[in-house]
N, C-alpha and C positions, 0 to 999 in steps of 0.2 A: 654714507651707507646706512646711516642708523635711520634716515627720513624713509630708506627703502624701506628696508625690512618695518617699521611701524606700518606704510601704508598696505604692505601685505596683511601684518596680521591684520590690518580692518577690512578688508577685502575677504578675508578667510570666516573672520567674526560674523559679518555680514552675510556671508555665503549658507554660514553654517544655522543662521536666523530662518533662511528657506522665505514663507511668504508672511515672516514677519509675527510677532507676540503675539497681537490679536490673533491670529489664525489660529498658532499657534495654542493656545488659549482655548478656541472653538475646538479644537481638534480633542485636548485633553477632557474635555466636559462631553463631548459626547462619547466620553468613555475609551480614547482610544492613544495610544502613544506617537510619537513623529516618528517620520524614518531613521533618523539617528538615534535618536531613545533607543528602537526597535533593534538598531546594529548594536549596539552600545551591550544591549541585553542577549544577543547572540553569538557573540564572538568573545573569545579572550579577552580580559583588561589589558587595553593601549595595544590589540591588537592588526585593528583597523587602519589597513590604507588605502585612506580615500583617491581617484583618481576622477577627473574630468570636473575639478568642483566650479570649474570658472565660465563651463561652456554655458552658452545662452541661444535661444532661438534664431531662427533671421528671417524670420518672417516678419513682411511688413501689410499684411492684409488686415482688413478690419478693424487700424488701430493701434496692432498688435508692435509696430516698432517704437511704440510710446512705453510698451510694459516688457521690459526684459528682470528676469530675475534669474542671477547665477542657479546653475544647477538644474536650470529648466525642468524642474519635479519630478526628478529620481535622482539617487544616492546610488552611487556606483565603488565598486573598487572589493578586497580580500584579507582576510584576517585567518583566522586559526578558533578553530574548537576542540577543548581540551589536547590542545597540541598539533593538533592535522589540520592543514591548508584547506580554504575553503572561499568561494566566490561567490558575493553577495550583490542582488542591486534590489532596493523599497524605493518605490512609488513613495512622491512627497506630495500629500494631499493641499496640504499648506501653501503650493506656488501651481494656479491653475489648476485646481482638484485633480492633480496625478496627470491630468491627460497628456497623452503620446502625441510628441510633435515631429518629425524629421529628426532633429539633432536629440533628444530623450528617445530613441529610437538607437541613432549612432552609437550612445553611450551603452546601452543593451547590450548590442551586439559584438561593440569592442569587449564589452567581461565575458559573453559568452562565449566569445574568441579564445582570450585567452585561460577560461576556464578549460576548455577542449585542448590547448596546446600544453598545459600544465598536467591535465587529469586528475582535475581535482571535481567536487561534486562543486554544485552552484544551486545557488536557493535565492527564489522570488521571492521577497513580500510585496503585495499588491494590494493598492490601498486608491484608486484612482476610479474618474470618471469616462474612461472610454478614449478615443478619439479626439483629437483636440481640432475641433471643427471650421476652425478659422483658416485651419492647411491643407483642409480638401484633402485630395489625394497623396499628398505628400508623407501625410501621418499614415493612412490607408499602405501606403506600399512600405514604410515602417515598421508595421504588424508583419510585414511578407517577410522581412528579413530574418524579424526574430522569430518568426513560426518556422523558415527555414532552417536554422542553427539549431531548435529544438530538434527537429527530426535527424540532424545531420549527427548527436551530439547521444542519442538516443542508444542507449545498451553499450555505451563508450564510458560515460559518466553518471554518476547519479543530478537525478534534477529532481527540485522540490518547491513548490508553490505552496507559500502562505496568506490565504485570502485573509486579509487584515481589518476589509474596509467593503466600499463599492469594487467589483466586478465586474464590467458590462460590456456588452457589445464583442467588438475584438479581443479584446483585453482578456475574456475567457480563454480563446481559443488555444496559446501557447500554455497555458495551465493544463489544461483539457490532455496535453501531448508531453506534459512531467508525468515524472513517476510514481508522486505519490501529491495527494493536495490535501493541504488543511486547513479548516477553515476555524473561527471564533465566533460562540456562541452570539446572540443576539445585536451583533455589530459589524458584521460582515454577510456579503449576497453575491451570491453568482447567477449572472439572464444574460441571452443573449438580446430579446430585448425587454425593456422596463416596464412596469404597471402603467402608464399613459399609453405608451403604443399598446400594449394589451385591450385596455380598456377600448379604447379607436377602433384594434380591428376585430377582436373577437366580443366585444360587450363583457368581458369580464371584469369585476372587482378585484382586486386581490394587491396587499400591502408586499414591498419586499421580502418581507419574511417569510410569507408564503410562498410567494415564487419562487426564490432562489437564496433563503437563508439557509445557516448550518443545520435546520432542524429539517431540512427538504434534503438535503444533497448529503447528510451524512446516517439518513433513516431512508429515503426514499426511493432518488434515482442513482446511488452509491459514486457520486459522482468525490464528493469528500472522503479518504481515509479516514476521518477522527475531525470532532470538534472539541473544544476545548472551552474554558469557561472566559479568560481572558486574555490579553495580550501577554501579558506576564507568560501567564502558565504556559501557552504556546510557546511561546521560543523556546521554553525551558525544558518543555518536552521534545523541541526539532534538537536540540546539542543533544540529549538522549540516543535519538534518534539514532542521527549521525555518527552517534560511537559504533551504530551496528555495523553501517554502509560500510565497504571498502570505497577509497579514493577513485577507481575505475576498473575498469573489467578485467583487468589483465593483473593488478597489485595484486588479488588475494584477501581474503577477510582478514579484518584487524585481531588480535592477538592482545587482549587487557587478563593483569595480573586477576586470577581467582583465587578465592580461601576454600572454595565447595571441594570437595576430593573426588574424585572422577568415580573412585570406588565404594562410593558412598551408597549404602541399597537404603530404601523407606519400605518397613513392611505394611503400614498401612495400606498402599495400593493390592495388598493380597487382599483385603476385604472389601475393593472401590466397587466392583462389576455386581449387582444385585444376583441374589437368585432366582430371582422373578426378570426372566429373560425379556420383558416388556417395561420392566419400571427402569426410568431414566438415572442419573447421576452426569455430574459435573465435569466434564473433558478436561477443564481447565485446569481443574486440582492435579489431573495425571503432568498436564505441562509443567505447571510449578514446580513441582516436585522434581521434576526432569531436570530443567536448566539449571546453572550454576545461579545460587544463591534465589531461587522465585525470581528472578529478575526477565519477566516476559515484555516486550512493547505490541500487544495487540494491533491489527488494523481492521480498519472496517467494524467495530465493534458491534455498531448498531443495524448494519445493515447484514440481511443474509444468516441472520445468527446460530442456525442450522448447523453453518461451517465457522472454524474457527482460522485464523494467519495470522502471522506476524512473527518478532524474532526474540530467539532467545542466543544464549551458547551454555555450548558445553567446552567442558576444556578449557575456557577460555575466548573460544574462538565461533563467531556470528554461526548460526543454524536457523533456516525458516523450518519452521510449522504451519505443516495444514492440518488438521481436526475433524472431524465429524463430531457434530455437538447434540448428545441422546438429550440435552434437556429441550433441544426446540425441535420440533416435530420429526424427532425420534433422532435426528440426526440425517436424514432424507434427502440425497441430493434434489436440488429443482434447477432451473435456467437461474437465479441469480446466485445463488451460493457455486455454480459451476462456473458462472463469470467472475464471481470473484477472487477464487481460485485460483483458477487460468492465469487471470490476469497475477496475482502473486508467483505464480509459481515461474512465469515466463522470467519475472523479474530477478528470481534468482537465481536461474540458468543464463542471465545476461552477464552476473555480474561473481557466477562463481561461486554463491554461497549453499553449501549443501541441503539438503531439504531432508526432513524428518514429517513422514505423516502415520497421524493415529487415525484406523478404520475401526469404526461402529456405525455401518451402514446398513439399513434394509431396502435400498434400492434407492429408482428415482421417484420423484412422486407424481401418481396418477391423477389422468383429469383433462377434460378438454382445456382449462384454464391455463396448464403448460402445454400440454400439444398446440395446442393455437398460437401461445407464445414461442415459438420455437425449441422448445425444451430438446430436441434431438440435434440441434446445431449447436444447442449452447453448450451440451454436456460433453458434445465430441469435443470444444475448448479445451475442456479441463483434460480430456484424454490425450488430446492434440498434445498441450502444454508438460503432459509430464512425458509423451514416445519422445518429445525430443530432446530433454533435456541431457546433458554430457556430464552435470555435477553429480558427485553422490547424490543415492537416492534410499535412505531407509526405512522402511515401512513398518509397524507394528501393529497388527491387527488382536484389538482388545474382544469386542464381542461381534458381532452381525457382520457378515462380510457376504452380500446376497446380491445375485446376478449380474449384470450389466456394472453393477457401482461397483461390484470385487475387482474387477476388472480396472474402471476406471483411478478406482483412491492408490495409485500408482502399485500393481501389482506388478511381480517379478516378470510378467509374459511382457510388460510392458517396457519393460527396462530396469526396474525397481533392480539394485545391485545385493542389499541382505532385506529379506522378508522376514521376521519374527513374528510371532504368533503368542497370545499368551493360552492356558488351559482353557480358558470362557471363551476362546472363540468359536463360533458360528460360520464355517463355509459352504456356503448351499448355493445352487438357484435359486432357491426361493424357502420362505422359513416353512414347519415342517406341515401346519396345517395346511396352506393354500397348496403344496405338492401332496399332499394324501389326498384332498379333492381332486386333483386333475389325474395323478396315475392310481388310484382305486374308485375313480369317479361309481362303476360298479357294486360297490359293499356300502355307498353311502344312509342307505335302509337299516344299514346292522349300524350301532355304537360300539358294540364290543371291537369286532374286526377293527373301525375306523379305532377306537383307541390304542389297539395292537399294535396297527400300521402306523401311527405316529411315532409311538412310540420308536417302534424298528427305524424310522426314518431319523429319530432325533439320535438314536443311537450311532447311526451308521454314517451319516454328515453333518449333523449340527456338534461339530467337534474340529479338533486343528487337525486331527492324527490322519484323516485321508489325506490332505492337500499335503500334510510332510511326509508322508509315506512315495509321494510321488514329486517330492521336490518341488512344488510350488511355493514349500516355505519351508524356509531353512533351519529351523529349530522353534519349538515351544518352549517359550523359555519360562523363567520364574519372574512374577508381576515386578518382586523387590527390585530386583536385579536387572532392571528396565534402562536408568540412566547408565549402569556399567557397560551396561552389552552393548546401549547405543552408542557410547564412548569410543571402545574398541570398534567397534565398524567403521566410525567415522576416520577412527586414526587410522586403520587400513586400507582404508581410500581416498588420505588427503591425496595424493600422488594419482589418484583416477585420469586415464584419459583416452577420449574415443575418438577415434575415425569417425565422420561424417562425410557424404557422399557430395561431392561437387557441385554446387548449383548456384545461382543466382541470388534467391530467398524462397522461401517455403510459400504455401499458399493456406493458410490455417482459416480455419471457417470462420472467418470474423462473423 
């Protein structure tokens, strides 16, 4: 028995080498960790159990039944973060740069199997060259299975993609349909196709990092949540992460011990809102100050930054935030900050976690450059995404809350369940100069008059006391007493639950 089990462990030894020291070696010098390293740093100590470490290709075209190496370059199997069950499989750049074969394919689809039978969340790292080109179609329909299980697995489970490395070709496309993707600063890219076919068919120049590194897809086409500076700090910011997520749709957000007192007020937010109804200040500070202990996870940081998302809690227990951010162009909805939105907010009406949004809006922003971009499909998104959500929905409107976007930053007509208001807010159509120009367009030759008429106008709606006089918001409250009141709300509506009407699926303006 003892001749067995030795040649196991050299079989496992061997396994666990992937495509050997030199690669190995290569892979750390251009800055980047193996896929065990990468589990190793994501999951509990001696958490990891690996599964499929022995399978190997069977392809014999081009060669290819001369070079088998266990594991056929991905690392499969589930461990645990900070205690919660969790399904992992990294791309092994080390044994055939990551490419997807038939069987590295198989192994995919069996964790994403059993990720969905479990309900646990599941997290890519992706660190590979594409297509493993020697299997033709084999690898091609591959990609099908695991593109299928994402969608089938979608608003069931959380799924998360960590571009670690190369990106390319298919290899995007099951990223592309997680729920949240992050990439690492100057060592990882995402294209569908690379700078040689670029160059071929359009004559462009342009290096990876142009095309589809973290500095493009986490600033430009918001295709990345967050970039991060290295391998390291990535993972250690996905277990962050993951304490937010609930396991799946149906569990309920997680519940971690707090020291912050629910009934904790900060007076400084009595002096946050200027009195200069135009000079901007920091959305962010009002979050911090909200959640238990500062302890916010931003997303999308760089993109959009108009709006602000991402999680915090109160209580104890996961709360998204949406924002309006007065330091970038006033806080203004346009088409990507409304896609970014959307797309957040859908996410947490999938999976049950309440939403808390702070309004300082002065509308959408004008211009043929969003009209032409579809700025009216994009913004009904974000409207789309909060009429149908069934979780808590609490609203606090700090200053500006002007036409169309009152409406949209989740207002009570819309479903919004407690609206609060602080004293500085602003409920108008529109603020109070551009309404004196249109209804006294007549007395625009007198200053006096027009400054009367302002005045009466800011008096009589750039204030909370009409829209709560007629129950559009449920109380003006005290700025301190922000985190308390949203406290009580939310504990009053853990137990929420709505009728929705029978259908098939929705049809949202994509």
């Amino acid at each position: 028995m003892k001749h067995i089990l030795e040649a196991l462990d050299e079989r496992r030894t061997a396994a666990k080498l992937g495509g050997g020291e030199k690669r190995i070696n290569a892979q750390h010098a251009r800055g980047r960790l193996t896929a065990r390293e990468r589990i190793d740093l994501l999951l509990d100590k001696h958490s990891f159990e690996e599964m499929d470490m022995f399978v190997q290709h069977r392809s014999t075209e081009f060669g290819m039944a001369k070079t088998k190496i266990p594991g056929d370059g991905v690392v499969t199997g589930w461990g645990t973060v900070n205690g919660r069950k969790v399904f992992v499989f990294a791309k092994d750049f080390t044994v055939f740069g990551g490419s997807l074969s038939e069987t590295h394919a198989a192994k995919i689809t069996k964790i994403q199997d059993m990720a969905l039978k479990a309900r646990a969340p599941i997290i890519g790292l992706y660190d590979a060259g594409g297509a493993r080109i020697q299997e033709g179609v084999a690898a091609l329909a591959g990609y099908s299975y695991v593109f299928r299980r994402v969608v089938q697995a979608s608003g069931v489970i959380p799924q998360i993609s960590v571009i670690m490395g190369p990106c390319a070709g298919g290899d995007v496309y099951a990223p592309a349909m997680t729920d949240f993707i992050f990439m690492v600063k100057n060592t990882s890219y995402m294209f569908v196709t690379g700078p040689d076919v670029v160059k071929t068919v359009t004559n462009e120049v342009v290096t990876p990092e142009e095309l589809g590194g973290a500095s493009v897809h986490a600033t430009k086409s918001s295709i990345a949540d967050g970039a991060f500076e290295n391998d390291v700090e990535t993972l250690l910011q996905m277990r962050r992460l993951l304490d937010f997520l609930p396991a799946n749709s149906s569990e309920g957000v997680p519940e971690w011990p707090s020291f912050d007192d629910i009934e904790r007020e900060d007076f400084s937010l009595d002096t946050l809102i200027p009195d200069n109804p135009n000079k901007p200040y920091d959305m962010k500070e009002l979050i911090l100050k909200v959640v238990d202990e500062g302890d916010f996870f931003e997303l999308q940081d760089t993109f959009a930054k108009n709006i602000i998302t991402g999680f915090g809690r109160i209580a104890g227990r996961t709360v998204g935030f949406v924002a309006n951010q007065p330091m970038v162009l006033a806080g203004v909805l346009d088409s990507d900050a409304s896609r970014k939105a959307a797309r957040f907010v859908r996410f947490c009406d999938s999976f049950n976690i309440p939403i808390v949004t702070f309004v300082d809006v002065p509308g959408f922003l004008p211009g043929t450059a969003q009209e032409y971009g579809g700025l009216i499909k994009h913004g009904a998104k974000l409207l789309f995404a909060f009429s149908q959500c069934t979780v808590p929905l609490v609203t606090v409107i700090t200053r500006k809350a002007y036409g169309g976007a009152f409406d949209v930053m989740a207002s009570k007509e819309i479903g919004a369940d407690i609206n609060y208001a602080w004293p500085s807010a602003q409920i108008a159509v529109m603020g109070a100069k551009g309404a004196v120009e249109i209804i006294f367009r007549q007395d625009m030759h007198d200053p006096e008059k027009i400054a009367a008429r302002t005045k009466e106008y800011e008096d009589r709606f750039l204030s909370p006391f009409i829209a709560a006089e007629r129950g559009y918001i449920d109380d003006v409250i005290l700025p301190h007493a922000t985190r308390r009141r949203i406290a009580r709300a939310l504990a009053m509506l853990r137990d929420k639950k709505m009728e929705i009407p029978q259908k098939k699926h929705d049809n949202m303006p994509l």
